[in-house]
C-alpha positions as protocol buffer text, in pm:
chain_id: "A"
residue {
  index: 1
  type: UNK
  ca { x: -1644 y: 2952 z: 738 }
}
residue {
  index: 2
  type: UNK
  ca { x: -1432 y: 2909 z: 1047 }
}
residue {
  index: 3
  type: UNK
  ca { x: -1085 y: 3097 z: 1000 }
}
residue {
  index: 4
  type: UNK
  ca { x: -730 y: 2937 z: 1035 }
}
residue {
  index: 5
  type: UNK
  ca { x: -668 y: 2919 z: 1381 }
}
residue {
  index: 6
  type: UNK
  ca { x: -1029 y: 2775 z: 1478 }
}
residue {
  index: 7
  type: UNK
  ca { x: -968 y: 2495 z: 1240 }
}
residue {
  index: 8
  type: UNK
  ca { x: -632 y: 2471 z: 1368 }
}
residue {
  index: 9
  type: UNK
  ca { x: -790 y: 2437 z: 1695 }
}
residue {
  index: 10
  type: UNK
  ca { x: -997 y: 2143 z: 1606 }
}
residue {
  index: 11
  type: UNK
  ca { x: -752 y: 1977 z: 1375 }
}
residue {
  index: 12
  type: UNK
  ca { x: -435 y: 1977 z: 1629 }
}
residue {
  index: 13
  type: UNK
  ca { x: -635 y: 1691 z: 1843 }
}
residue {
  index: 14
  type: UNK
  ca { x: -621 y: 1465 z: 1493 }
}
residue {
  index: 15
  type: UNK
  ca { x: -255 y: 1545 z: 1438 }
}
residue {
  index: 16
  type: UNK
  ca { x: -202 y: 1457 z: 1797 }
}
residue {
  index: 17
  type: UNK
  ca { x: -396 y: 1163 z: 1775 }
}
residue {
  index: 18
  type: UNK
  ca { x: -237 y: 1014 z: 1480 }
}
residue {
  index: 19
  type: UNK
  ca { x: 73 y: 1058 z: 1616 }
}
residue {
  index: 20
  type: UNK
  ca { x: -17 y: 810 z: 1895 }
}
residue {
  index: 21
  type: UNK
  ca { x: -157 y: 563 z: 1726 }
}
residue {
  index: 22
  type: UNK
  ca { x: 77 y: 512 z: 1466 }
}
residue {
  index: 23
  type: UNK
  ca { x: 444 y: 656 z: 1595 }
}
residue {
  index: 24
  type: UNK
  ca { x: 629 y: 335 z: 1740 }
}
residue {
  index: 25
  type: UNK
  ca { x: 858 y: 583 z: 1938 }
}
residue {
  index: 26
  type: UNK
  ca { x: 548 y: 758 z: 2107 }
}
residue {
  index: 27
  type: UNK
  ca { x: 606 y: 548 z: 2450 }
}
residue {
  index: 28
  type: UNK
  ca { x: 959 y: 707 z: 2467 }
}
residue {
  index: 29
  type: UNK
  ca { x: 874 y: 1057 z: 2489 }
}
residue {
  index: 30
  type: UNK
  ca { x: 926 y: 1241 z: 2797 }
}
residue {
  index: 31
  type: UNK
  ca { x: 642 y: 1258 z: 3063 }
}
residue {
  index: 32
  type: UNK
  ca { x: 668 y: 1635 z: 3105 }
}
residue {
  index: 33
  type: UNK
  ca { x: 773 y: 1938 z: 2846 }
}
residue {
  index: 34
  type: UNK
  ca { x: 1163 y: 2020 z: 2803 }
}
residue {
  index: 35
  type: UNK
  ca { x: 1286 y: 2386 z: 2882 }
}
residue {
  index: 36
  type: UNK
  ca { x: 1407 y: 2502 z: 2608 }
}
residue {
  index: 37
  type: UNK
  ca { x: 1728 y: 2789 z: 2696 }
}
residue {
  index: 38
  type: UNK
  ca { x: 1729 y: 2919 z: 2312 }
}
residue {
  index: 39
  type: UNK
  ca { x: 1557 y: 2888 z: 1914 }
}
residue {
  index: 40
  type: UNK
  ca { x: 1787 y: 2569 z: 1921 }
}
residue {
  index: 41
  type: UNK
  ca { x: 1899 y: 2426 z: 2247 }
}
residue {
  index: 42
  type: UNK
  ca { x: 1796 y: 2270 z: 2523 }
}
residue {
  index: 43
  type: UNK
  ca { x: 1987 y: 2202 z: 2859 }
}
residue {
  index: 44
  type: UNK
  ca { x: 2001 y: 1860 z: 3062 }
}
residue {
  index: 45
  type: UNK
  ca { x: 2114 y: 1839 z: 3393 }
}
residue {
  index: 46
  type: UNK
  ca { x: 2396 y: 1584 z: 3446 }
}
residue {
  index: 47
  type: UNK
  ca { x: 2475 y: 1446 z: 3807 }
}
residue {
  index: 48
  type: UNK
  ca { x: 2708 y: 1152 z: 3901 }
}
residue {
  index: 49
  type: UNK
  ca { x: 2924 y: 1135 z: 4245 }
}
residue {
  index: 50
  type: UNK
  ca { x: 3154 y: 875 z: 4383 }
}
residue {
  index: 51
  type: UNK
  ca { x: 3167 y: 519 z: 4509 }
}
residue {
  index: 52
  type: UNK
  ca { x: 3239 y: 442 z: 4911 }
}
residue {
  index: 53
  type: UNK
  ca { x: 3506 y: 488 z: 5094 }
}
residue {
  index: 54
  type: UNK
  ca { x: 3618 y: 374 z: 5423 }
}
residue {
  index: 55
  type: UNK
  ca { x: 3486 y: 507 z: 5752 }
}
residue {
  index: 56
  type: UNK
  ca { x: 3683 y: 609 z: 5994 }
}
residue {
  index: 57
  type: UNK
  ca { x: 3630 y: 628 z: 6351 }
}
residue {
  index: 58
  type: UNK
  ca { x: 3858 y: 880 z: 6430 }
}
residue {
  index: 59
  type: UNK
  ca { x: 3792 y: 1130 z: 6143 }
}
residue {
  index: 60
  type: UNK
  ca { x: 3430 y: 1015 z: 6028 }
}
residue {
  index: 61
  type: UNK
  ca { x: 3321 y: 981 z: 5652 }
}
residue {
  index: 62
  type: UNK
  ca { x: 3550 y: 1013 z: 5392 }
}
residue {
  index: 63
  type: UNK
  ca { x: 3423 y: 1320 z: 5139 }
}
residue {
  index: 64
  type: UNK
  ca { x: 3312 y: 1250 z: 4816 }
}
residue {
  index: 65
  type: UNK
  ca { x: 3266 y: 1447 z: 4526 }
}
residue {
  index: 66
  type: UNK
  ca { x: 2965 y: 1527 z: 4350 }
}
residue {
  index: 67
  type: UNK
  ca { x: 2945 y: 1636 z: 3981 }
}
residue {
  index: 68
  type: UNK
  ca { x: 2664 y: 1863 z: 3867 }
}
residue {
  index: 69
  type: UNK
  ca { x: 2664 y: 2068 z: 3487 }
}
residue {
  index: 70
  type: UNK
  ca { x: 2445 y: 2156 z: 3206 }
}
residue {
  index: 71
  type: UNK
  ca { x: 2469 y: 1933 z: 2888 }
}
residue {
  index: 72
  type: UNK
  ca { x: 2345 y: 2150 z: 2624 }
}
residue {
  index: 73
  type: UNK
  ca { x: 2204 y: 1978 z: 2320 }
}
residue {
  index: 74
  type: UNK
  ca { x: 2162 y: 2152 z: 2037 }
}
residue {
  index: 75
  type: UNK
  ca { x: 1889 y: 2049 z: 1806 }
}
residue {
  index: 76
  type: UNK
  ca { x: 1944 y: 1998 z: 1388 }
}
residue {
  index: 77
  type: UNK
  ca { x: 1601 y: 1868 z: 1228 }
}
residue {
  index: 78
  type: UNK
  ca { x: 1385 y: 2107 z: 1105 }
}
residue {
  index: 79
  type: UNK
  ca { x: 1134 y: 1976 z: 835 }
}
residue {
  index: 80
  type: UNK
  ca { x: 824 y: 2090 z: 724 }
}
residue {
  index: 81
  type: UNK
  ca { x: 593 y: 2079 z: 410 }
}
residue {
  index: 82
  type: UNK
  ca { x: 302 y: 2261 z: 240 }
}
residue {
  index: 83
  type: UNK
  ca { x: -42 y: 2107 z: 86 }
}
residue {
  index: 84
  type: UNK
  ca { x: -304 y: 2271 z: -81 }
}
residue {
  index: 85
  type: UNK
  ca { x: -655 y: 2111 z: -176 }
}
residue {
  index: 86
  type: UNK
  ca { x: -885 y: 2323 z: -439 }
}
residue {
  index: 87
  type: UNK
  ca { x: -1187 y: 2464 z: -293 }
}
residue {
  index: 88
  type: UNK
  ca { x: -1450 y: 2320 z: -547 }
}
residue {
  index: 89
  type: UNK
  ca { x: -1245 y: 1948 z: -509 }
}
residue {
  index: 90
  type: UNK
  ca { x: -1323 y: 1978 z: -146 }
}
residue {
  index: 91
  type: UNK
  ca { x: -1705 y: 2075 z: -161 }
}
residue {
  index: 92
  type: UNK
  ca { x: -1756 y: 1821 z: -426 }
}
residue {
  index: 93
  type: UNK
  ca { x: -1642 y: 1533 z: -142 }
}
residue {
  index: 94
  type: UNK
  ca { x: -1828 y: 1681 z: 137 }
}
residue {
  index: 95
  type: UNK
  ca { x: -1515 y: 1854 z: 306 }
}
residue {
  index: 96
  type: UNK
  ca { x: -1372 y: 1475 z: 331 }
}
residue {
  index: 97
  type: UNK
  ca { x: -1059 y: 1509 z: 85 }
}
residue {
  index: 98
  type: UNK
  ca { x: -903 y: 1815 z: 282 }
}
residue {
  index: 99
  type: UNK
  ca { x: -892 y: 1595 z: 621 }
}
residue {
  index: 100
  type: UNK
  ca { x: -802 y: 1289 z: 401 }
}
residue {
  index: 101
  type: UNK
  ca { x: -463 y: 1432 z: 266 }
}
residue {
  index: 102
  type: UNK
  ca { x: -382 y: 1577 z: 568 }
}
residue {
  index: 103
  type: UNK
  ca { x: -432 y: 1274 z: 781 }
}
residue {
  index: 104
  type: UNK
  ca { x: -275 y: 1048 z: 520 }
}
residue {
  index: 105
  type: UNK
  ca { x: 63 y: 1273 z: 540 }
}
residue {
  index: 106
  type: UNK
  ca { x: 97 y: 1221 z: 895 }
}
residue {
  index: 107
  type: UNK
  ca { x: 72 y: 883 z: 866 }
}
residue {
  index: 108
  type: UNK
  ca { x: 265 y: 797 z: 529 }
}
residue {
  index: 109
  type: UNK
  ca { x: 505 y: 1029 z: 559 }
}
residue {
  index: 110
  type: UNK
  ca { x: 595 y: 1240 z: 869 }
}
residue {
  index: 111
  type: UNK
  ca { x: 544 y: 957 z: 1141 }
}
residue {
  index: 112
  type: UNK
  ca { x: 742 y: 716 z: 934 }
}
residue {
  index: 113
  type: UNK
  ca { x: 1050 y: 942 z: 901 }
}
residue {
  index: 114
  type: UNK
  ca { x: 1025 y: 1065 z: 1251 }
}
residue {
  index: 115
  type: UNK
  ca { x: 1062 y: 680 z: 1370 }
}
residue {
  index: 116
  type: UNK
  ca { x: 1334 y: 632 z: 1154 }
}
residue {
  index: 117
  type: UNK
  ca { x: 1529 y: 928 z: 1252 }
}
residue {
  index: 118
  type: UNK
  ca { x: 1526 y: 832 z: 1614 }
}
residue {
  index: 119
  type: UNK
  ca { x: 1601 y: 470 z: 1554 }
}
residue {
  index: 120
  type: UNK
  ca { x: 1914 y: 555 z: 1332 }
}
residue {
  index: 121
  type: UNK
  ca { x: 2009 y: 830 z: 1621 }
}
residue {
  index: 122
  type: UNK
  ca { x: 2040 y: 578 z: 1875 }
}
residue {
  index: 123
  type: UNK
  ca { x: 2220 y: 300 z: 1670 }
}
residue {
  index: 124
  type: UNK
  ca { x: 2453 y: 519 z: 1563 }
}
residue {
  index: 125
  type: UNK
  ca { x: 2587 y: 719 z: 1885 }
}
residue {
  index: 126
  type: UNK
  ca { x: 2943 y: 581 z: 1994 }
}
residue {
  index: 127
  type: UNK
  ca { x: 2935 y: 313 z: 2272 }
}
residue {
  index: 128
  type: UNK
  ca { x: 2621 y: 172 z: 2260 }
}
residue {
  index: 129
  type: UNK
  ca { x: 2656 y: -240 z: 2265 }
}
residue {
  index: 130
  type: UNK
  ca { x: 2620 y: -342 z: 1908 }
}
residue {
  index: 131
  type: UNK
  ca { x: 2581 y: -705 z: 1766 }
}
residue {
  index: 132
  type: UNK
  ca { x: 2653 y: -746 z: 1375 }
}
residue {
  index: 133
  type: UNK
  ca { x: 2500 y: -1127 z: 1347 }
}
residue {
  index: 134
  type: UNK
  ca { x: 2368 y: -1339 z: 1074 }
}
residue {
  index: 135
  type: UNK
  ca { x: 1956 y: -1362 z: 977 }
}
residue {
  index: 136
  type: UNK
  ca { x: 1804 y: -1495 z: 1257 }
}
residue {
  index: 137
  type: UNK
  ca { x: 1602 y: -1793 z: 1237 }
}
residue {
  index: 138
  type: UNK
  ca { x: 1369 y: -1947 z: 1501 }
}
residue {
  index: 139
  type: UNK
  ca { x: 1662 y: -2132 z: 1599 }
}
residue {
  index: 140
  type: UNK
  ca { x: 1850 y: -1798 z: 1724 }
}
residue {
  index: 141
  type: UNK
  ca { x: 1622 y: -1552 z: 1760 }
}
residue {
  index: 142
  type: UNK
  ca { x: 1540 y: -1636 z: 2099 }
}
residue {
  index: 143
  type: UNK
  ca { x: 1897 y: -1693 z: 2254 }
}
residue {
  index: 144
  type: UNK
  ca { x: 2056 y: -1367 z: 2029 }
}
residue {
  index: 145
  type: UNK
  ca { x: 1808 y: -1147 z: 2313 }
}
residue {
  index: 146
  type: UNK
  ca { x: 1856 y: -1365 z: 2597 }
}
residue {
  index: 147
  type: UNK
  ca { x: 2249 y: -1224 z: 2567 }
}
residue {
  index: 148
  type: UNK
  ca { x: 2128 y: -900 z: 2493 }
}
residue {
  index: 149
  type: UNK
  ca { x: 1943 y: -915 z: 2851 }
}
residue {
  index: 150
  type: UNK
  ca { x: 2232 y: -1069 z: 2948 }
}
residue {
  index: 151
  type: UNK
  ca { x: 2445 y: -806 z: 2809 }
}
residue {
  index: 152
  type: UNK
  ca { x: 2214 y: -511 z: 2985 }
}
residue {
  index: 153
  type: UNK
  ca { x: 2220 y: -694 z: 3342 }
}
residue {
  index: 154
  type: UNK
  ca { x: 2610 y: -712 z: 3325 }
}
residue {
  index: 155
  type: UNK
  ca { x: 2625 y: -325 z: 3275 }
}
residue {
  index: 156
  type: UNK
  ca { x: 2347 y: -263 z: 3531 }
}
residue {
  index: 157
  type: UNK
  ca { x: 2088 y: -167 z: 3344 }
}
residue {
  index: 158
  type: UNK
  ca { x: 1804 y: -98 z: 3516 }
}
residue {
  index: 159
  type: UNK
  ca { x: 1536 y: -363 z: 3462 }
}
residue {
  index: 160
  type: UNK
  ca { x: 1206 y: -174 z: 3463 }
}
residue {
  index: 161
  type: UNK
  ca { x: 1131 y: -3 z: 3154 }
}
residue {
  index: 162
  type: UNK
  ca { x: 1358 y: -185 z: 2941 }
}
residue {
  index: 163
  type: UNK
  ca { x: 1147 y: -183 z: 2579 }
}
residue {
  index: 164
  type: UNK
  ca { x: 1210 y: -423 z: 2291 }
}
residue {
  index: 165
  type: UNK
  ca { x: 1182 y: -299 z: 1921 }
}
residue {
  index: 166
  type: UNK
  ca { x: 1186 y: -555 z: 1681 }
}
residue {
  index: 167
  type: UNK
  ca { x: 1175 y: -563 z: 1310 }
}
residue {
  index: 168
  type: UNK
  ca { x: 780 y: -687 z: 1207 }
}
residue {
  index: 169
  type: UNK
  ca { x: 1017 y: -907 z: 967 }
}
residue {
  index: 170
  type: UNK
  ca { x: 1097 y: -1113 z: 1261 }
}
residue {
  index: 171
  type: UNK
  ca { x: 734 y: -1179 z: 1353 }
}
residue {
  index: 172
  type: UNK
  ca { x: 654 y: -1549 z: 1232 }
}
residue {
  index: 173
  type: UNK
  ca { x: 1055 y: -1612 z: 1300 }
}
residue {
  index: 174
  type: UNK
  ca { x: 960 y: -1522 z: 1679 }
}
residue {
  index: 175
  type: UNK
  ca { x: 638 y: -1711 z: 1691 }
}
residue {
  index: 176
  type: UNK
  ca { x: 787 y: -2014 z: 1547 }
}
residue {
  index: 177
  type: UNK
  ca { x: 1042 y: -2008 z: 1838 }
}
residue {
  index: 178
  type: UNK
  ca { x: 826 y: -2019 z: 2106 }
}
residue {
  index: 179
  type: UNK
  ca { x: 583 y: -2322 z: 2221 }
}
residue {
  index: 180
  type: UNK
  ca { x: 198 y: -2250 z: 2299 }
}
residue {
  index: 181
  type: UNK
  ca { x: -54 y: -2448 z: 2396 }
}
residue {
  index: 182
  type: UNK
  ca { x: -428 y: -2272 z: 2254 }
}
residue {
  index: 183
  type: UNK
  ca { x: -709 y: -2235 z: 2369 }
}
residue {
  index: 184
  type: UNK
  ca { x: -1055 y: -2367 z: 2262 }
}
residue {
  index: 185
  type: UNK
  ca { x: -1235 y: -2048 z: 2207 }
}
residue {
  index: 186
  type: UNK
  ca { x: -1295 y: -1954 z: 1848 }
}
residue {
  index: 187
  type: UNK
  ca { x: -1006 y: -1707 z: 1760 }
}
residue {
  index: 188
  type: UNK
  ca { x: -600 y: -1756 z: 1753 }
}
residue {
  index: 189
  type: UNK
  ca { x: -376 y: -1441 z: 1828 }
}
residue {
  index: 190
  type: UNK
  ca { x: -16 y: -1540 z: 1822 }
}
residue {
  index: 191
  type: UNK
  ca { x: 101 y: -1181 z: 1827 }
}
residue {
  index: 192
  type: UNK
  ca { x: 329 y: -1134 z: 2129 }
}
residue {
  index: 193
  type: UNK
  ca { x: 279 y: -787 z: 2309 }
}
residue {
  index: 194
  type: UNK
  ca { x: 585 y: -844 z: 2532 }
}
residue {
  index: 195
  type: UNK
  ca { x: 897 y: -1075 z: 2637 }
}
residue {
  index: 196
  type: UNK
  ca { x: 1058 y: -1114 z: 3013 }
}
residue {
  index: 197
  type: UNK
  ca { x: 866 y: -823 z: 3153 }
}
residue {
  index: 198
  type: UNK
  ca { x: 950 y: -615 z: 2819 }
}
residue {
  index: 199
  type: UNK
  ca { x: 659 y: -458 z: 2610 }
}
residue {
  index: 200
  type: UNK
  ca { x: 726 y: -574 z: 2261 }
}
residue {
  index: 201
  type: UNK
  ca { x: 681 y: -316 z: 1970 }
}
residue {
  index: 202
  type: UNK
  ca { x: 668 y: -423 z: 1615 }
}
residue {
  index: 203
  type: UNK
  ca { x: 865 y: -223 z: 1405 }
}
residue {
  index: 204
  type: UNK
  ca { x: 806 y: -201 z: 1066 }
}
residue {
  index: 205
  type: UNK
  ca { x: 1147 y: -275 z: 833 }
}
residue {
  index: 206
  type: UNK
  ca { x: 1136 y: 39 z: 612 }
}
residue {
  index: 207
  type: UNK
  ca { x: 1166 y: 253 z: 933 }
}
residue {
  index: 208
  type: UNK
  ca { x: 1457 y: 28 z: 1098 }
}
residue {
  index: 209
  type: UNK
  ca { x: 1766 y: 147 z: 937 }
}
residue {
  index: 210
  type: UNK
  ca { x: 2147 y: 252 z: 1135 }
}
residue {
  index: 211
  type: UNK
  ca { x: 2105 y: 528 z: 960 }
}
residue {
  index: 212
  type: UNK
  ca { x: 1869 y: 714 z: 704 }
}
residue {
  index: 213
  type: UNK
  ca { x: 1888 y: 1028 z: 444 }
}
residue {
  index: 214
  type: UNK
  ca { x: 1681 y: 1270 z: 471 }
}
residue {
  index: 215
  type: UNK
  ca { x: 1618 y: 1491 z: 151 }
}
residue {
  index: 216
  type: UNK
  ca { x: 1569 y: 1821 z: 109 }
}
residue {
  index: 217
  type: UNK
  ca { x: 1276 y: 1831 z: -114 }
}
residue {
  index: 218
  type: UNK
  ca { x: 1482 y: 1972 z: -437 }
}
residue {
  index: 219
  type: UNK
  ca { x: 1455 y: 1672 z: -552 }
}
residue {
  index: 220
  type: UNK
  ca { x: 1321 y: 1406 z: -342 }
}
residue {
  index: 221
  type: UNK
  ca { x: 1125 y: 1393 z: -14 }
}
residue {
  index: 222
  type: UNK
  ca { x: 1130 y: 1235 z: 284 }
}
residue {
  index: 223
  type: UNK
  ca { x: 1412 y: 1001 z: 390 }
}
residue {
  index: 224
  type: UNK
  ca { x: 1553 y: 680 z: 223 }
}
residue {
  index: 225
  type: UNK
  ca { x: 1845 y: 423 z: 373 }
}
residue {
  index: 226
  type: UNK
  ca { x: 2125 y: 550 z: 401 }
}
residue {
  index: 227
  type: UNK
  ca { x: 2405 y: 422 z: 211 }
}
residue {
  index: 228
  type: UNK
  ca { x: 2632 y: 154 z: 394 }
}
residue {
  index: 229
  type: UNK
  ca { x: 2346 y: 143 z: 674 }
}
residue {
  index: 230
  type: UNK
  ca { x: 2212 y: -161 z: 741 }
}
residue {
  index: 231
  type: UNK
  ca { x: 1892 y: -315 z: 862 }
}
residue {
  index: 232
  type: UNK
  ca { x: 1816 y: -328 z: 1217 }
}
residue {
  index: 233
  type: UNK
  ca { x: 1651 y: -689 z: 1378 }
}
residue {
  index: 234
  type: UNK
  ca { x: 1571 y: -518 z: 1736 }
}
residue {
  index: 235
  type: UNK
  ca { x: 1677 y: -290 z: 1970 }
}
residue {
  index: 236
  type: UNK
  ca { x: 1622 y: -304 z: 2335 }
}
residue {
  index: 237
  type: UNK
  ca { x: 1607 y: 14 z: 2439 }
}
residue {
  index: 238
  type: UNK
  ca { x: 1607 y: 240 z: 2846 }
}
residue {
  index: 239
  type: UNK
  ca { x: 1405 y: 524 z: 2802 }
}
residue {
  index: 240
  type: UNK
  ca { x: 1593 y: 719 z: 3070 }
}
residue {
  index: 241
  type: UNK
  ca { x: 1916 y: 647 z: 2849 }
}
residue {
  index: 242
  type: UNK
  ca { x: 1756 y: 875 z: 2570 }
}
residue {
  index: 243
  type: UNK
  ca { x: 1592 y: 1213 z: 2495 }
}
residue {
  index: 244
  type: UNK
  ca { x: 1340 y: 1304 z: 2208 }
}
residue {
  index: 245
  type: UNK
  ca { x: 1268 y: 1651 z: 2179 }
}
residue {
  index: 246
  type: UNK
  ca { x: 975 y: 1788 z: 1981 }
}
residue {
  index: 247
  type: UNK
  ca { x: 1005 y: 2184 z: 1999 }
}
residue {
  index: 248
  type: UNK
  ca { x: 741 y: 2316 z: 1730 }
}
residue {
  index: 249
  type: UNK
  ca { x: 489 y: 2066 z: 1561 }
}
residue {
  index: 250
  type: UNK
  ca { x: 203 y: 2258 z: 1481 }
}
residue {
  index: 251
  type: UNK
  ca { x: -15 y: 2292 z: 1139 }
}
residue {
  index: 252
  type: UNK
  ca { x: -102 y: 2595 z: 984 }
}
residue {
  index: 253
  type: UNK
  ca { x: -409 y: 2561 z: 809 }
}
residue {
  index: 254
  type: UNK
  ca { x: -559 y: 2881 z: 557 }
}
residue {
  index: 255
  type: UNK
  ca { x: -899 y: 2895 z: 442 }
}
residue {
  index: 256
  type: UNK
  ca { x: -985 y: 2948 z: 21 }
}
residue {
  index: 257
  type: UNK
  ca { x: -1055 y: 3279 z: 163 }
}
residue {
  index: 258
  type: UNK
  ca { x: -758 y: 3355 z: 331 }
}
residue {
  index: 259
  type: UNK
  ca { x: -520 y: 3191 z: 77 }
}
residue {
  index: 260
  type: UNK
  ca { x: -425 y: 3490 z: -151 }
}
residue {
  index: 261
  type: UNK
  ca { x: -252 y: 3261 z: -383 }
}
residue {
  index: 262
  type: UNK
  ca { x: -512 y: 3028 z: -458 }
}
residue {
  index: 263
  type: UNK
  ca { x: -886 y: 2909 z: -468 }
}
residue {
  index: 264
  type: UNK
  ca { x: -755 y: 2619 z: -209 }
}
residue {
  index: 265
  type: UNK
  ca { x: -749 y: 2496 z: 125 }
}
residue {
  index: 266
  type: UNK
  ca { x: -367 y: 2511 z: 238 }
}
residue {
  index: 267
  type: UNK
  ca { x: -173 y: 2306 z: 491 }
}
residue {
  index: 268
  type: UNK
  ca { x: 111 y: 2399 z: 650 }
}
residue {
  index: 269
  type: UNK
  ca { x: 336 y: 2164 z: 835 }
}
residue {
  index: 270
  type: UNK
  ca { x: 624 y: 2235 z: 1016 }
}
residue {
  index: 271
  type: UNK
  ca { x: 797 y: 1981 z: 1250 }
}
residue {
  index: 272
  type: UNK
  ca { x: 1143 y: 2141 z: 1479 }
}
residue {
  index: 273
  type: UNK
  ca { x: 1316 y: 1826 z: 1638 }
}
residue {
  index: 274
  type: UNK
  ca { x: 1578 y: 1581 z: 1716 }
}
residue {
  index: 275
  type: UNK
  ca { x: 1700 y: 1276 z: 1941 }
}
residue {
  index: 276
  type: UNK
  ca { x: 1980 y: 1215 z: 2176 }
}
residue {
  index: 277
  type: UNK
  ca { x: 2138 y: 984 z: 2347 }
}
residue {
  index: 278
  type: UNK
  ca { x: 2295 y: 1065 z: 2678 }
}
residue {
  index: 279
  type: UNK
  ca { x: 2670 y: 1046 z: 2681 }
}
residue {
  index: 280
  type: UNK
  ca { x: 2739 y: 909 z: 3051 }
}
residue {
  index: 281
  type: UNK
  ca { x: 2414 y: 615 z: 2956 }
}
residue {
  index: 282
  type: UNK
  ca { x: 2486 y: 452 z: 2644 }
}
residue {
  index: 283
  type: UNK
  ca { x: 2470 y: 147 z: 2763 }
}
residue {
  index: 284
  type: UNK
  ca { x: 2111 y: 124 z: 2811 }
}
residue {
  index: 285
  type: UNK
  ca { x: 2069 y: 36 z: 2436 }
}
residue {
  index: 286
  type: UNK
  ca { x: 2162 y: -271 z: 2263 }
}
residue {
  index: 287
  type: UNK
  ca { x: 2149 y: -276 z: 1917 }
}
residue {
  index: 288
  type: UNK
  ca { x: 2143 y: -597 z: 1713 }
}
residue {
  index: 289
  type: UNK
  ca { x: 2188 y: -553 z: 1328 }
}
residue {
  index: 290
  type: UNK
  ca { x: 2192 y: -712 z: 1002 }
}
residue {
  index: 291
  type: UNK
  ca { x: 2562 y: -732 z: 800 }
}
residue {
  index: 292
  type: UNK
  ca { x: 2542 y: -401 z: 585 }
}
residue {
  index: 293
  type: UNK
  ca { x: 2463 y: -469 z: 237 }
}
């Protein structure tokens, strides 16, 4: 029977892979690994400089200053959980339940609450542009992110990589905005994957929240709504404007014969993390909301 960290080995590629497929925030991520200065921190360079000045023929270029420090960010999420399957209930299913529960926990449970914690990060850091408006209907919808484009271009936003995150909720209430004309093959898709050069990602409701709970396990687990929050409707979001930091997201996974507590298979999962937005680019998200509750 293969031991704990040749399993490990084989199972990390599923963890990773589930994470793709269902994590909304996956795209956001950033392209290379983070240095990390301590257990707990990690430092981001932060550059800005002047505007022009006049030239002078007599004395040259005027001298500008140039800003350079370390923001240190300090990370504050550190979940985790434990699983154990009984050796016999496992053999009786052909080795299937193990991987079931496992996979299932990613997906139910930590990719939901890791969306939600970044979502409710970023609506909630100071300065960000933030609309409180009424439901939309197909009626508004459209023109409520035209002025949230709008609203970007005026601050100088950049343009490319601009992504729009919109509650699944609003799904028919966008289709029913927009004229199509179909085609005459055999099968209709009216899901849109993306809106004035911005990919479009579906978000589902119960992970769009200003800000969440997340409980301890004492009692509860996972997160919940927080109270007062309220329900996002999108978010148009520049990826350079944020940072999500994964430090340490690895199973641990013990065979029956290595468990010395039980006949079981047990699953360890521990997940070290947080999200930030950067102080000197908060205006690269816009953040339109429901009234709170």
């Amino acid at each position: 029977m293969a031991n704990n960290i040749e399993y490990a080995k084989r199972f990390m590629p599923v963890i990773d892979g589930i994470y793709k497929a269902a994590a909304v925030t996956e795209g956001m991520d950033a392209a290379t690994r983070l240095d990390f200065t301590g257990v707990n921190e990690v430092k981001v360079l932060k550059v800005s400089t002047t505007g022009l000045g006049d030239y002078s023929r007599a004395n040259g270029y005027p001298k500008g200053d140039v800003t350079a420090a370390w923001e240190t960010m300090t990370l504050t999420e550190e979940r985790g959980k434990e699983l154990s399957v009984d050796r016999m209930d496992d053999e009786e299913t052909l080795g299937m339940v193990f991987g079931t529960v496992t996979g299932n926990f990613m997906r139910e449970h930590v990719i939901p609450e890791l969306d939600a914690y970044r979502f409710a990060k970023y609506a909630s850091k100071t300065g960000i542009s933030t609309v409180t408006g009424a439901v939309l209907t197909k009626d508004t919808v459209i023109a409520a992110i035209d002025e949230a484009v709008r609203k970007l271009n005026s601050d100088e936003v950049p343009l490319e990589g601009r992504r729009l995150y919109i509650s699944s909720d609003l799904q028919p209430v966008l289709n029913s905005a927009l004229n199509r004309q179909w085609g005459s093959d055999g099968s209709v898709n009216t899901i849109l994957a993306g809106y004035n050069n911005m990919p479009i990602t579906w978000v589902p409701p119960t992970r769009f929240y200003t800000a969440i709970t997340l409980n301890d396990g004492s009692s509860n687990w996972g997160y919940a709504k927080a109270s007062g929050a309220a329900d996002i409707n999108f978010m148009i979001v520049y990826p350079q404007a944020i940072l999500q930091v994964t430090k340490f997201a690895l199973p641990k996974i013990f065979t029956p014969d290595e468990n010395q507590e039980k006949d079981a298979w047990k699953f360890q999962f521990r997940l070290y993390h947080d999200a930030f937005v950067y102080d000197n680019k908060v205006k690269g998200i816009y953040l339109h909301k429901k009234p709170t509750e």
